[in-house]
N, C-alpha and C positions, 0 to 999 in steps of 0.2 A: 416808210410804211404808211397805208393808207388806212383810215378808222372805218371799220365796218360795223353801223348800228344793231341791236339785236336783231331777229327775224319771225321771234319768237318758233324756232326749229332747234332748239336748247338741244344737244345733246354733252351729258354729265362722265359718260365712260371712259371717256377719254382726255388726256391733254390738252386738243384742241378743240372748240366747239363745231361740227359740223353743220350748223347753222350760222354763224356770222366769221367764223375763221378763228378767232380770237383764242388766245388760249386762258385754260380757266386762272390761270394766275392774273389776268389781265383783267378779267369777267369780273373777279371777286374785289381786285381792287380799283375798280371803277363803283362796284356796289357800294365799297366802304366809302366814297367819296360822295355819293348821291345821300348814304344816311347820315354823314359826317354834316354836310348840309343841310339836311329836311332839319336834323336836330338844330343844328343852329338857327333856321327860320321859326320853326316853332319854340324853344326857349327865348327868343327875341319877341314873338307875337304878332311878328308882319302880319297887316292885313293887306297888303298888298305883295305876295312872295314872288309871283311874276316879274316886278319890276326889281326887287334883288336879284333877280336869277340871271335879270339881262344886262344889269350892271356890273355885277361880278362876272358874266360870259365875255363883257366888252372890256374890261381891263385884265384877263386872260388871254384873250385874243391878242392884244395890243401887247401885252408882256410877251407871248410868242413869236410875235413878228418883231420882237424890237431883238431878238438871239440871233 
C-alpha cells in the first residue's frame, strides 16, 4: 500500500476519505501520533523540534528498511 498525504479534500461521512484515500481509522491514528509527538517536543522544550523531527524520521526509516 502506498501513503497518500492529506489533500486537504477531508471528507468525514464515510469510511474512507475521498480526498487522500485513507480510511478514517488510519486518518485518526496518524493524528494520534503527530500529537503523541508535538507533546513530547514541547514537554522536552526543544528549541530546535526540526532537527528531532528528522532524526527520529531517520531512525524510522532505517528501522523499516532493515524488516
Amino acid at each position: 500500500m502506498k501513503f497518500t498525504p492529506c489533500q486537504d479534500l477531508c471528507s468525514k461521512d464515510s469510511a474512507i476519505c475521498s480526498g487522500c484515500g485513507r480510511t478514517q481509522a488510519e486518518i485518526a491514528a496518524t493524528k494520534q501520533i503527530v500529537k503523541t509527538t508535538v507533546d513530547f517536543i514541547q514537554q522536552q522544550g526543544y528549541d530546535n523540534p526540526e532537527d528531532f523531527v528528522a532524526a527520529i524520521s531517520k531512525s524510522i526509516l532505517k528501522k523499516v528498511h532493515l524488516s
